[in-house]
C-alpha positions as CSV (number, residue, x, y, z in Angstrom):
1,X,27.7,44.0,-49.7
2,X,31.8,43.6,-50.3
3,X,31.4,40.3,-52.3
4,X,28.3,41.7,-54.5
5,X,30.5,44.8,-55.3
6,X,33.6,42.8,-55.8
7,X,31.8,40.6,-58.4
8,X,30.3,43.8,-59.8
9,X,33.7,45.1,-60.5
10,X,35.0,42.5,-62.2
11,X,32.0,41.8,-64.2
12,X,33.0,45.6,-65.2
13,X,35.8,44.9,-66.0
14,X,35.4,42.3,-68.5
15,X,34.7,44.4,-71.8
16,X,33.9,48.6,-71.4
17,X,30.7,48.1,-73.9
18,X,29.2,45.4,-71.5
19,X,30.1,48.5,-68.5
20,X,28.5,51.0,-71.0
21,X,25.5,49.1,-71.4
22,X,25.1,48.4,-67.8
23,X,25.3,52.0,-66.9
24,X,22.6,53.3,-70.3
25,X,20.0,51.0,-69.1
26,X,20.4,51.8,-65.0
27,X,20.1,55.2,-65.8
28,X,17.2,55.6,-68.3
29,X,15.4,53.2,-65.8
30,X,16.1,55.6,-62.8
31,X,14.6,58.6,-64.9
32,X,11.6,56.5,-65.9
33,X,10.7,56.1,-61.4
34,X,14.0,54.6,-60.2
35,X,12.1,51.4,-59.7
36,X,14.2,49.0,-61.1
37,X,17.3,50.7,-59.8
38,X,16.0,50.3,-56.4
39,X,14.8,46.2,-56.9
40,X,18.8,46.1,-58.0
41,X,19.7,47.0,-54.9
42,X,17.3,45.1,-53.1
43,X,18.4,42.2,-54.6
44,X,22.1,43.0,-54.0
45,X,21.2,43.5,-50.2
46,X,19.7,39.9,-50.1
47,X,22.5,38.4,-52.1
48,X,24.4,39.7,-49.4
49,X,22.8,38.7,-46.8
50,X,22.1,35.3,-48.7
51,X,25.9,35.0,-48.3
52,X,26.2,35.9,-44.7
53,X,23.7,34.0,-43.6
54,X,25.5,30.3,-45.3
55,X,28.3,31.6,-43.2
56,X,26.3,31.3,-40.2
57,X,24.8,28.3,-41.1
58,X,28.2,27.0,-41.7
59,X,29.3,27.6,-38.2
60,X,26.2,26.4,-36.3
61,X,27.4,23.3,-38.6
62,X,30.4,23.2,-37.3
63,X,30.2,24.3,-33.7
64,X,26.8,22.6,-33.0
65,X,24.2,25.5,-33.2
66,X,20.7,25.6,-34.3
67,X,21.1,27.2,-36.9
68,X,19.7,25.6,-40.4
69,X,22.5,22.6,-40.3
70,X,22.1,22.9,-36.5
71,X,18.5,22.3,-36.9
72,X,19.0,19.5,-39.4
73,X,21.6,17.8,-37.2
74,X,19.0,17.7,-34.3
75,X,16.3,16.6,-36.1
76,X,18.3,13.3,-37.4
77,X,19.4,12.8,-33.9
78,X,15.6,13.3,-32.7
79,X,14.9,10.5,-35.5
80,X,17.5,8.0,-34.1
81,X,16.1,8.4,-30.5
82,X,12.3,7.7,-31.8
83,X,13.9,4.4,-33.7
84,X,15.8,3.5,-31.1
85,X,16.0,-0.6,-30.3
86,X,13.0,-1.2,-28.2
87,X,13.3,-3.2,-25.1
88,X,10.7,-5.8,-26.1
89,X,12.5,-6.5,-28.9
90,X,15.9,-7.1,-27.4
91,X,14.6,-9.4,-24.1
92,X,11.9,-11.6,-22.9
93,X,9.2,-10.2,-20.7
94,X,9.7,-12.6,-17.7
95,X,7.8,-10.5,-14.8
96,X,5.2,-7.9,-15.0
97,X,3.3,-6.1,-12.2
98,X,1.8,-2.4,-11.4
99,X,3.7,-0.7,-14.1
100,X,7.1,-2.2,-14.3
101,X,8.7,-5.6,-16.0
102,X,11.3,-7.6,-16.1
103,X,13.0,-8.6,-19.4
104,X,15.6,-11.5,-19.5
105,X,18.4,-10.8,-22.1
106,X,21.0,-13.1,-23.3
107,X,24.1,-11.6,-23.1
108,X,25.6,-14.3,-25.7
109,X,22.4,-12.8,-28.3
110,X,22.9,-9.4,-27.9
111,X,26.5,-9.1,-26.9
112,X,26.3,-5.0,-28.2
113,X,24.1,-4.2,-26.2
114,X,24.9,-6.1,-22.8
115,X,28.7,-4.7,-23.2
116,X,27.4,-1.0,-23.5
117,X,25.2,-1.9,-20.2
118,X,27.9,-3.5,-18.1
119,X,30.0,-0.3,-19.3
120,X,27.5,1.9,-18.4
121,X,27.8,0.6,-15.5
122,X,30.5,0.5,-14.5
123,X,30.2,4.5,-14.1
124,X,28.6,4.3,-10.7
125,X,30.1,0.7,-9.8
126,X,33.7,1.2,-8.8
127,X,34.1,-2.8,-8.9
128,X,32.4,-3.7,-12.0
129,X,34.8,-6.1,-13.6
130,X,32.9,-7.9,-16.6
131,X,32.7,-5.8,-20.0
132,X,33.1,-7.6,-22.8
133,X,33.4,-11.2,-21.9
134,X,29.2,-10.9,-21.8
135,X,28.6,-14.3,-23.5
136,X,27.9,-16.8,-20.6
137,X,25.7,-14.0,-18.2
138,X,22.0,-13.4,-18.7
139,X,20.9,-10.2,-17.9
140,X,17.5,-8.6,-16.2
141,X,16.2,-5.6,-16.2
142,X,13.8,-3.3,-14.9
143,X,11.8,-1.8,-17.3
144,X,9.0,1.2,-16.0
145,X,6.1,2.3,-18.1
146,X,6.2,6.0,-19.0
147,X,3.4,8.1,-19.9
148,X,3.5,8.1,-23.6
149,X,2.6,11.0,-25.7
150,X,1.2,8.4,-29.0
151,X,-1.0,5.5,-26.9
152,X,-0.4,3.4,-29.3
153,X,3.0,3.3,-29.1
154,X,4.0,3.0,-25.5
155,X,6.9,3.9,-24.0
156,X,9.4,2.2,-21.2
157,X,13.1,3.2,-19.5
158,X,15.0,1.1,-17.7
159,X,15.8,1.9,-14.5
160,X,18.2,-0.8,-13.4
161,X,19.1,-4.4,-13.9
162,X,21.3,-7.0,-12.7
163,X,23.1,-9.9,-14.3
164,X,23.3,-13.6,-13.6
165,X,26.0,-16.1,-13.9
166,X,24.0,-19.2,-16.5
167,X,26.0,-21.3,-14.8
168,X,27.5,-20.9,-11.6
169,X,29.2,-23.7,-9.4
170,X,28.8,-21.4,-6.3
171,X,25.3,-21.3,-6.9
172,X,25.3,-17.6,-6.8
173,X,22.0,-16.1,-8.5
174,X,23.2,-12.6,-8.8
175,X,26.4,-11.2,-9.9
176,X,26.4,-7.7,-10.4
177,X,23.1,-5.2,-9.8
178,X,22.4,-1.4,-10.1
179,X,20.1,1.2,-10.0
180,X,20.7,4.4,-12.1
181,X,20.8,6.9,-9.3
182,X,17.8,9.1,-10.4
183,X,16.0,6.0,-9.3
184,X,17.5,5.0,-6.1
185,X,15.5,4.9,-2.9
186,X,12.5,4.1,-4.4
187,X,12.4,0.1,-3.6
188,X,13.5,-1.0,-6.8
189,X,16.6,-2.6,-5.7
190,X,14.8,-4.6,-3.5
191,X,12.8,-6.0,-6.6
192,X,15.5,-7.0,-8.6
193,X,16.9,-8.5,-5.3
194,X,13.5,-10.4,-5.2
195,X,13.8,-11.6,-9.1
196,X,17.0,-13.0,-8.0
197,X,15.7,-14.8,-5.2
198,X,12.7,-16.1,-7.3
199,X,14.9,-17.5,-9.8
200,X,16.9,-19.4,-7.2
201,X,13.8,-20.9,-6.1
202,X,12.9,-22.0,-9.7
203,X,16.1,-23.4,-10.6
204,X,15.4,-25.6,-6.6
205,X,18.9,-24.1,-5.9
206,X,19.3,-22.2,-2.7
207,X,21.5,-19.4,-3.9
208,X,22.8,-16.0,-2.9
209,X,24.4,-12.6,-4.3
210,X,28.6,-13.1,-5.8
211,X,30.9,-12.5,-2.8
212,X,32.4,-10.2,-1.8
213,X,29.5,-7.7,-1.8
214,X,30.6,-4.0,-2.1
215,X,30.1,-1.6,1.1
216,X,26.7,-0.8,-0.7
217,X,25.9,-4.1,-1.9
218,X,26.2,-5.0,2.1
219,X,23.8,-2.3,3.0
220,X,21.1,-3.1,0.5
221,X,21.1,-7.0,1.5
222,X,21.4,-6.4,4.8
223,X,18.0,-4.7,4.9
224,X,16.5,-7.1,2.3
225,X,17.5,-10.3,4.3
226,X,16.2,-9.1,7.5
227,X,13.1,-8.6,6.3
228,X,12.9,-11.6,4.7
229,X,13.6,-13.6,7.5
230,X,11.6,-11.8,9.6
231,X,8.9,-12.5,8.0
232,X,9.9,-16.1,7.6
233,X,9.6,-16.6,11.4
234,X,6.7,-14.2,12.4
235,X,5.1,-17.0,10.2
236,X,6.1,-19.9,12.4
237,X,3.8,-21.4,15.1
238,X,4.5,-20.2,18.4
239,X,7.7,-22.5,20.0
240,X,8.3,-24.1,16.7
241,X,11.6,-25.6,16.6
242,X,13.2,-25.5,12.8
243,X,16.8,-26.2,12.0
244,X,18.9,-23.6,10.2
245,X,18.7,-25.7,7.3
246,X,15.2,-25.4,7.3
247,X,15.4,-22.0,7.7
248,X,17.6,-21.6,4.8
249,X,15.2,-23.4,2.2
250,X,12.4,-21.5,3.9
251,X,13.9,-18.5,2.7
252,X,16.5,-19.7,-0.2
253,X,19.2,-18.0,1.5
254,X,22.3,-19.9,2.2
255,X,22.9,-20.6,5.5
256,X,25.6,-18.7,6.0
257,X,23.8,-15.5,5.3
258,X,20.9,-16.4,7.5
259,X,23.3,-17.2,10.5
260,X,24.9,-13.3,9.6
261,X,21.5,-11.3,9.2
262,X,20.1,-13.2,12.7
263,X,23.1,-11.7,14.2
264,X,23.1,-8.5,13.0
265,X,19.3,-8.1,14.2
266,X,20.1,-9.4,17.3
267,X,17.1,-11.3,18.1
268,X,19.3,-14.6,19.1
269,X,19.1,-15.5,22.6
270,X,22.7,-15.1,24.3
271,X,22.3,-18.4,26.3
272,X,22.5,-22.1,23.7
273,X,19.8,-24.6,24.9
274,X,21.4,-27.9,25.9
275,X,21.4,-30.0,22.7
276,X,23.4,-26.8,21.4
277,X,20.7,-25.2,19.3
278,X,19.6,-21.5,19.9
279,X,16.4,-20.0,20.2
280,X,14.9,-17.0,18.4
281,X,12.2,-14.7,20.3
282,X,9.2,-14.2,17.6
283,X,8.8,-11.0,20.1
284,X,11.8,-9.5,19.5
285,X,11.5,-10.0,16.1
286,X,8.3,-8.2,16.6
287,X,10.1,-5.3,18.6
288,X,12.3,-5.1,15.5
289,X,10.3,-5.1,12.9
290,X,8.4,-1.9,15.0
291,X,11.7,0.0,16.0
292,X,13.3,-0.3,12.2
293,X,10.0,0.9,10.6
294,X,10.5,-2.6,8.4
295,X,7.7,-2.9,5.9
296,X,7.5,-7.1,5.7
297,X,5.4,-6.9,2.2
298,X,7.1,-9.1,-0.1
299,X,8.8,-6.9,-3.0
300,X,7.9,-9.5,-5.7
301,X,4.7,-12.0,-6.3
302,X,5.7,-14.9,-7.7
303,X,2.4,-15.1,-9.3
304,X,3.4,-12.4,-11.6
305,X,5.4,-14.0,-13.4
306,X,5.2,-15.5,-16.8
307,X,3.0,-18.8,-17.0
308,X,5.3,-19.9,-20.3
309,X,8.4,-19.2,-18.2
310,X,7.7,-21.1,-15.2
311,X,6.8,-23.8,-17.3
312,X,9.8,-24.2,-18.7
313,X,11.7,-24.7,-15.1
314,X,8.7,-27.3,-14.4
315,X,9.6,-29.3,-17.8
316,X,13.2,-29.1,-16.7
C-alpha cells in the first residue's frame, strides 16, 4: 500500500487541475453507489500485493525457494535430469542377465564422463589415484533395470563399475572397482569380479586384480577366490593329481593368488608327499564350503554375454 500511495502523491503533485479532477470524479462516483471508488481500492490492494509478491518471488530466486522463479528453476533442472546422457548411448552392452548389464566404455571416447566417474569415486575410495589421465583404461559398469514409470522409455542406474588397464604388461584385468554403498552387500561386487575374470579368459591371459589390493579389496577377493576354487576342485575326480599350474588356468587366477587363498582356507595337508607336491582334501573343502555358508553358484554365465563380442576375441 506505501508504494501505491507514494506514486499517488506524486502523480498529485504534478499539476493541482489533474488533483482537482481526480478528486470531482472519485466523489460524484461515491455518491452515485461508491462502486467505483471501492474497485479503486481493490485494484490498489492488488497492485500492492502484485509488488510484494515480485519481492518474494525475487528471493525464492535468489535463495532457492519454490516460489514462481523457485518453481521455474526446478522444473529446468527436472528437464536436464529427464535428458540426461543415457547409458546405452555412452557404452557398449557387453553382458546382460536377470535385470542387470554390463556396458564397456572407452575411457579415451568419453574422456568427460569417465573423469567425473573415477572422481566420483574417489569419494568412497581413499586410494583412487587415476582422474584425468582416463585415455588408455576401459571402463565397465553395472547397469540395473528400474521400474520405469513411461514403458516405453526404460530406465537403468548404475550401481558400480570397475576399470581395466587396455594394456597391461602385468596382465592385471582389473584396476580399480566400486560399488556405490546403497548397493553393497548385495553380490554385485562379486559380478564385476566375475566380468573381470571372464575377460581374462577371453583375452587367453591368466590375469588378476592391480596389486596392492586395499584392506577391502582383500576382503572382497578373498571370499571370491575361495569360492572359485572351491568349486574348481569339488569338480575334480576323486585323487586327481593337477599341478598348481593347472590349477591356475583352471581358474585364471595367477598362481600366486591360488597358492594364498588355499592357505587361507586351510584345506592343505600339513605333511608334503615325497616328490614335494601337496595334497588337498576334497572333504575338507567340503567341510568348508558347509561351515562358511559359501554359496559355489558362479556369479557370471559366460553364455550371457554378447555373441558379437566374443566374436571379436575369436577373430583376434
Amino acid at each position: 500500500g506505501g508504494n501505491a500511495n507514494g506514486n499517488n502523491g506524486g502523480n498529485g503533485g504534478n499539476g493541482n487541475s489533474a488533483s482537482a479532477g481526480n478528486d470531482v470524479a472519485t466523489t460524484t462516483t461515491a455518491a452515485a453507489g461508491g462502486t467505483a471508488e471501492t474497485t479503486t481500492a481493490a485494484g490498489a490492494a492488488t497492485s500492492s500485493t502484485d509488488t510484494a509478491g515480485g519481492k518474494k518471488d525475487n528471493q525464492n530466486n535468489q535463495f532457492g525457494g519454490f516460489g514462481q522463479g523457485g518453481r521455474r528453476r526446478f522444473g529446468q533442472r527436472r528437464h536436464r535430469y529427464q535428458n540426461r546422457p543415457d547409458i546405452r548411448t555412452l557404452g557398449r552392452l557387453i553382458y546382460t542377465r536377470d535385470g542387470y548389464s554390463i556396458y564397456e566404455v572407452d575411457g579415451e571416447e568419453h574422456q568427460l564422463f569417465s573423469q567425473n566417474l573415477s572422481l566420483f569415486a574417489k569419494l568412497f575410495l581413499d586410494n583412487k589415484s587415476v582422474f584425468f589421465d582416463v585415455a588408455s583404461f576401459d571402463y565397465y559398469l553395472l547397469v540395473q533395470d528400474v521400474p520405469a514409470i513411461n514403458p516405453a522409455r526404460p530406465e537403468s542406474r548404475i550401481t558400480g563399475f570397475f576399470s581395466k588397464e587396455k594394456i597391461s604388461w602385468d596382465n592385471n584385468n582389473l584396476a580399480c572397482i566400486l560399488v556405490f554403498p546403497p548397493w553393497q552387500r548385495k553380490g554385485f561386487g562379486k559380478i564385476l569380479m566375475g566380468i573381470s575374470y571372464q575377460l581374462s579368459k577371453l583375452e587367453g591371459r591368466v590375469g588378476g586384480p592391480e596389486k596392492p589390493l586395499s584392506e577391502l579389496g582383500r576382503v572382497g577377493y578373498a571370499r571370491f577366490w575361495e569360492a572359485r576354487l572351491a568349486a574348481a576342485i569339488l569338480k575334480l575326480r576323486s585323487k586327481a593329481t593337477v599341478s598348481l599350474q593347472e590349477v591356475s588356468d583352471r581358474c585364471w587366477m595367477l598362481p600366486e593368488d591360488v597358492i594364498t587363498t588355499l592357505n587361507d582356507m586351510a584345506i592343505v595337508n600339513s605333511k608334503p608327499r615325497s616328490d614335494g607336491s601337496v595334497a588337498v582334501s576334497k572333504a575338507k573343502v567340503r567341510d568348508w564350503v558347509l561351515s562358511n555358508n559359501v554359496d559355489l553358484t558362479p556369479p557370471i554365465d559366460e553364455e550371457y554375454f554378447a555373441a558379437e563380442y566374443v566374436a571379436e576375441f575369436d577373430a583376434g
